[in-house]
C-alpha positions as CSV (number, residue, x, y, z in Angstrom):
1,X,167.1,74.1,141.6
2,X,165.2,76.5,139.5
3,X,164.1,76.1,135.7
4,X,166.9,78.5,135.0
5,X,169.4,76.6,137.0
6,X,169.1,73.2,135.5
7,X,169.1,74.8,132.1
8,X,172.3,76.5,132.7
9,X,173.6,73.4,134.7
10,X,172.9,71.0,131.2
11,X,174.0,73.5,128.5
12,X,177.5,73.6,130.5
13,X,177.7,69.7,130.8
14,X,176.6,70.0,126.9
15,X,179.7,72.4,125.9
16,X,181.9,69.7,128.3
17,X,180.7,67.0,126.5
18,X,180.9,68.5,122.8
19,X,184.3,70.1,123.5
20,X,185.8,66.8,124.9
21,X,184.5,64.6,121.6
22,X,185.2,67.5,119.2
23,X,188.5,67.0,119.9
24,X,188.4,63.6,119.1
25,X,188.3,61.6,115.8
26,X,184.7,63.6,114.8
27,X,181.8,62.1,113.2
28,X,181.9,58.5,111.7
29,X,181.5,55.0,112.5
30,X,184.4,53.2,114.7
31,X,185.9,50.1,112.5
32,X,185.8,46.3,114.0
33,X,189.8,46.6,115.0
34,X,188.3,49.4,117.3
35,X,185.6,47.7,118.9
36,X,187.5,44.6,119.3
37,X,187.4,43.0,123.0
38,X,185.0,45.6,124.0
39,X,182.1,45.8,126.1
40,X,179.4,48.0,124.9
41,X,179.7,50.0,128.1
42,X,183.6,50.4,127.3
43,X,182.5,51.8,123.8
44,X,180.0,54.5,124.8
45,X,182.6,55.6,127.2
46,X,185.3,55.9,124.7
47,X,183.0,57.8,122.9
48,X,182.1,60.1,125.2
49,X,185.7,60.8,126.0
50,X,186.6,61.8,122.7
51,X,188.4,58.2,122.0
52,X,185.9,56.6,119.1
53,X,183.5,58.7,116.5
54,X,180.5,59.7,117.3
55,X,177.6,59.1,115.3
56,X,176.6,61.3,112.6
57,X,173.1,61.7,113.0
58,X,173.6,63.6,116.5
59,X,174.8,66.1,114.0
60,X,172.2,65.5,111.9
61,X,169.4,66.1,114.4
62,X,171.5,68.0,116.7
63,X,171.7,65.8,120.1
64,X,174.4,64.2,122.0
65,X,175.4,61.5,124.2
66,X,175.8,63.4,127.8
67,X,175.7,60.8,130.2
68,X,176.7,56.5,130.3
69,X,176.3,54.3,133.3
70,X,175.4,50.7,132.9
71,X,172.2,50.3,132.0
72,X,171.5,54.0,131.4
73,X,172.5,56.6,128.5
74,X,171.0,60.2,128.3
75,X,170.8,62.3,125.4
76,X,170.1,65.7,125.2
77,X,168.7,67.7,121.9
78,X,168.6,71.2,121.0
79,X,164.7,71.4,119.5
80,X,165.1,74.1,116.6
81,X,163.9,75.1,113.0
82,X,165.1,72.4,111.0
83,X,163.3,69.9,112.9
84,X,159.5,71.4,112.7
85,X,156.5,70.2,111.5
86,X,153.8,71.8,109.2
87,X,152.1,72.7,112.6
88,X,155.5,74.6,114.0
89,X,155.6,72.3,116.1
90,X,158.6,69.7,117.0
91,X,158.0,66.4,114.6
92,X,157.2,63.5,116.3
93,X,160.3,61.5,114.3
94,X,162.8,63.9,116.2
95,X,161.0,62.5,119.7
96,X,160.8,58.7,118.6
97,X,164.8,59.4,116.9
98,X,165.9,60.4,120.5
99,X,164.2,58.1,122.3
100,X,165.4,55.3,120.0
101,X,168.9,56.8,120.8
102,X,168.7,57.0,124.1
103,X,167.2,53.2,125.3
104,X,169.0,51.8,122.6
105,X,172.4,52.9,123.9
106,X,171.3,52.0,127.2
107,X,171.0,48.3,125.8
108,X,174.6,48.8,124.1
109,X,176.4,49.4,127.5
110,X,174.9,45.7,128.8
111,X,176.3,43.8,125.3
112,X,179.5,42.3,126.7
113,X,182.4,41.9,124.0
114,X,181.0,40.0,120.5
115,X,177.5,41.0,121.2
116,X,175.4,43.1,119.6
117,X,171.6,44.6,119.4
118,X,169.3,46.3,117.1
119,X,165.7,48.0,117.5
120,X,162.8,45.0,116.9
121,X,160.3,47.4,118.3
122,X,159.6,51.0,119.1
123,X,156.7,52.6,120.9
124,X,156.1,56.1,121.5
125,X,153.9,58.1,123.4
126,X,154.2,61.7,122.7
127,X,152.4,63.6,125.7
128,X,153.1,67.4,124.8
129,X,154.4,69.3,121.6
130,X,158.0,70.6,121.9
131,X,157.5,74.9,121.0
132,X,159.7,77.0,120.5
133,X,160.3,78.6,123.8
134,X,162.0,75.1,124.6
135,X,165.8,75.5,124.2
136,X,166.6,71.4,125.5
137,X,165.7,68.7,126.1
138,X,167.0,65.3,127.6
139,X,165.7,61.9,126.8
140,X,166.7,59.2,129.5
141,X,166.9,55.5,128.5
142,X,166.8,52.5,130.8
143,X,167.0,49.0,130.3
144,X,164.0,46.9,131.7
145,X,165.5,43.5,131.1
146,X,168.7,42.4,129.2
147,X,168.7,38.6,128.4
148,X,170.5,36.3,125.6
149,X,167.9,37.2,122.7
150,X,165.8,40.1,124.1
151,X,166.6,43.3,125.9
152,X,164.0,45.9,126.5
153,X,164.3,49.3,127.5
154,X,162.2,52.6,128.6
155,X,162.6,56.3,128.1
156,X,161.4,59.5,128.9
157,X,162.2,62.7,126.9
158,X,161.7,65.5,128.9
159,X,162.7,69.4,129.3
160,X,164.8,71.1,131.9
161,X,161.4,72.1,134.5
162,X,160.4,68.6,134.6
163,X,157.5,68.3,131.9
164,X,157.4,65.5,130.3
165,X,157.2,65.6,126.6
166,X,157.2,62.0,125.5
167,X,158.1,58.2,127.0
168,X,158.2,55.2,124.8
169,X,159.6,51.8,125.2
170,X,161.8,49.0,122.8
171,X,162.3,45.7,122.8
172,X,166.0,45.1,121.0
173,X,167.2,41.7,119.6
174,X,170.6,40.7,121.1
175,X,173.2,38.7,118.7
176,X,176.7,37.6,118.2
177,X,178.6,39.6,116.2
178,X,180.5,38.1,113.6
């Protein structure tokens, strides 16, 4: 599949995506009654069909959710203006933000009901700037290892020919919720 192809190919699955959770409850946090009895898998699902808000700094810095499986989520962000450096080129908080995203919603969809995580440690390598001839990108997360305390994770952020412009790692603490 050419350059064009796969760019075409992940700006329809982005229109799907935004479309189906547009028409949902919007932008917020979902309340404790909602996340009840759920596994974290069961949550980013309901989110990504439009069932539970999304959060707001995908609006913010312009990204979404796109794909779920367990052990896996995969953002995708639309690199523009508001998110430049002095340099013109993309800052490197927009890179770590979506990478943080994406491996740390890979660790939500392994938290069974009445568990929870949250970032202890993020490392990022950023490989190549973002310019502005790049209209998306997608950053993949992956969890390494998901135990009792720890989970960590990997991800690569990456544009629709393949380069790579950044990978990074976490390690997330896992708790009860209460």
């Amino acid at each position: 599949m050419s350059n064009m192809n796969h760019l075409e190919a992940w700006l329809a699955q982005e229109q799907e995506v935004r479309s189906r959770i547009g028409s949902g409850p919007g932008a917020g946090v979902a309340t404790p009654a909602q996340l009840a009895g759920r596994s974290g898998l069961d949550v980013m699902r309901a989110m990504l069909r439009g069932e539970l808000p999304y959060p707001p700094i995908t609006e913010t810095l312009d990204f979404a959710l796109v794909e779920v499986e367990e052990g896996r989520a995969l953002f995708q962000g639309t690199p523009g203006a508001a998110h430049l450096n002095p340099m013109g080129t993309i800052h490197g908080g927009w890179y770590a933000t979506l990478l943080d995203s994406a491996m740390g919603c890979a660790v939500h969809t392994r938290m069974p009901a009445g568990r929870a995580y949250t970032t202890a440690e993020l490392g990022v390598n950023l490989v190549r700037a973002i310019g502005a001839k790049v209209a998306r990108v997608r950053a993949e997360g992956k969890v390494i290892h998901c135990g009792r305390q720890l989970a960590t994770a990997e991800g690569r952020l990456y544009g629709p020919d393949g380069t790579l412009y950044a990978h990074a790692t976490t390690t997330c603490l896992v708790f009860d919720v209460k």
